[in-house]
N, C-alpha and C positions, 0 to 999 in steps of 0.2 A: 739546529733548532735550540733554544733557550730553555733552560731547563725549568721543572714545574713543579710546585709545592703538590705533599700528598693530595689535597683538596681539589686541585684544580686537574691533577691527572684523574685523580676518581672522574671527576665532571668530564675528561676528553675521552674518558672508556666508556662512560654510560651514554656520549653523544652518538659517539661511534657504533653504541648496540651490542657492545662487550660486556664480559664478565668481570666484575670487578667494579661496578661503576660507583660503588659508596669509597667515600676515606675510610671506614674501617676495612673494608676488603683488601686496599692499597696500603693501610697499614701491617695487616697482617700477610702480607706477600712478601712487605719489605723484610717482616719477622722472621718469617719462614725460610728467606733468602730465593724467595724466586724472584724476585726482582730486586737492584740493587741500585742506591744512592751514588751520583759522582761525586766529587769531592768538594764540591760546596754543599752537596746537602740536597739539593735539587735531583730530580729524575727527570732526564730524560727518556721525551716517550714512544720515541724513537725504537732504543736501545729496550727501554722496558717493555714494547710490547711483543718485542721478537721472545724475550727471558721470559715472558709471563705465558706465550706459549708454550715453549719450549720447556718450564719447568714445573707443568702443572700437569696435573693427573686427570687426565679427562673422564674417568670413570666417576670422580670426586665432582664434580660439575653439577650443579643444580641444573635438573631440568625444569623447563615454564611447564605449571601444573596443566591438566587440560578443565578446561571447563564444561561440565556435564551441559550444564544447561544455560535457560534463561538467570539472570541474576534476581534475589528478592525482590530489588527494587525494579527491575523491570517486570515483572509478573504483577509487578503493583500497579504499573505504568497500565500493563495490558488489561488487568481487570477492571482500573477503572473507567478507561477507553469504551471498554464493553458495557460497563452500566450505563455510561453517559450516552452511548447510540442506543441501547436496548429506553432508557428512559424517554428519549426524542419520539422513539418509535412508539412508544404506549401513550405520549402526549399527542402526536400527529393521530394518531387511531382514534383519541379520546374525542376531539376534535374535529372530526368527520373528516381532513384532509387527506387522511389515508386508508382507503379500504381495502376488503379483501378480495386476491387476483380471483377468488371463484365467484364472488359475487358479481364482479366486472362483465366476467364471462357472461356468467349468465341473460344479463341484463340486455351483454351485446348482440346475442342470440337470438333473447326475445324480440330486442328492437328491429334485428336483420331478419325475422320471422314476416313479422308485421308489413315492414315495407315490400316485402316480396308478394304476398298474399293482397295488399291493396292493388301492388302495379300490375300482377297477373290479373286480377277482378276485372280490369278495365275493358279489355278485348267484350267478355260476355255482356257487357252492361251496357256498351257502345253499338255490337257491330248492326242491329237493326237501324238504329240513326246513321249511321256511316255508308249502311247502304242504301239508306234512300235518301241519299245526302245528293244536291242535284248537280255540284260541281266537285271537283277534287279541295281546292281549297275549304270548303261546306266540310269536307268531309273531317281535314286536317283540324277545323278548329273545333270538330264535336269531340276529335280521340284530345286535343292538346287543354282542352276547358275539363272532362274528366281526369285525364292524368294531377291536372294543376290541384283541381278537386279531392283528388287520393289525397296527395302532398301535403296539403293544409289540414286534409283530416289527423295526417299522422305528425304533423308539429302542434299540434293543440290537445 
């Protein structure tokens, strides 16, 4: 392998996910003598990454800091994500397009009240016409003209 200028071995340790990956790192290795120039001047990196294990002190080794949390800028990110839904949601409210799930309830309750108390009405209100209704048909269209009758009462 062709040997490498300091700059371009920093750039093949930091590709790699090594220690060392700046030119000053790689200069001060070559200072220190754990890694060493051939004789043009060039490193191989080969040769230098065996020496630059081999003659470094691993207790000395930066460790990658941990990071507690979210970053500023993301916590910037998050809050204003949050105002921008919390704002939609007080515009849709403002707006009649979105109400409240108790009110929904409610309404739906009342309205399922209603129809139930019209369609049960129908039997008492019907069955003297039904029974002296003089054919079955007679009969079916006195119960199907009140029910229809309920119906209409309760879409109006």
């Amino acid at each position: 392998m062709a040997g490498m200028s300091v700059r371009a071995y920093a750039a093949h340790r930091k590709k790699l996910g090594l220690p060392g990956g700046s030119p000053t790192a790689v200069q001060n290795a070559i200072t220190s003598g754990r890694i060493t120039r051939g004789p043009d001047g060039k490193i191989d990196p080969a040769t230098a990454d065996v020496e630059w294990e081999a003659n470094s002190n691993p207790s000395k080794r930066r460790q990658p800091r941990a990071q507690m949390g979210p970053s500023l800028a993301q916590s910037k990110a998050v809050e204003a994500a949050y105002k921008a839904k919390t704002a939609r949601l007080d515009y849709l409210e403002r707006t009649g397009e979105l109400v409240p799930v108790e009110s929904v309830r409610r309404e739906a309750f009342e309205r399922g009240r209603n129809i139930r108390e019209a369609i049960m009405s129908v039997p008492s209100r019907v069955a003297a016409d039904v029974f002296a209704a003089e054919t079955i048909a007679d009969a079916e269209q006195i119960i199907e003209n009140e029910l229809r009758n309920a119906l209409r009462g309760l879409a109006e």
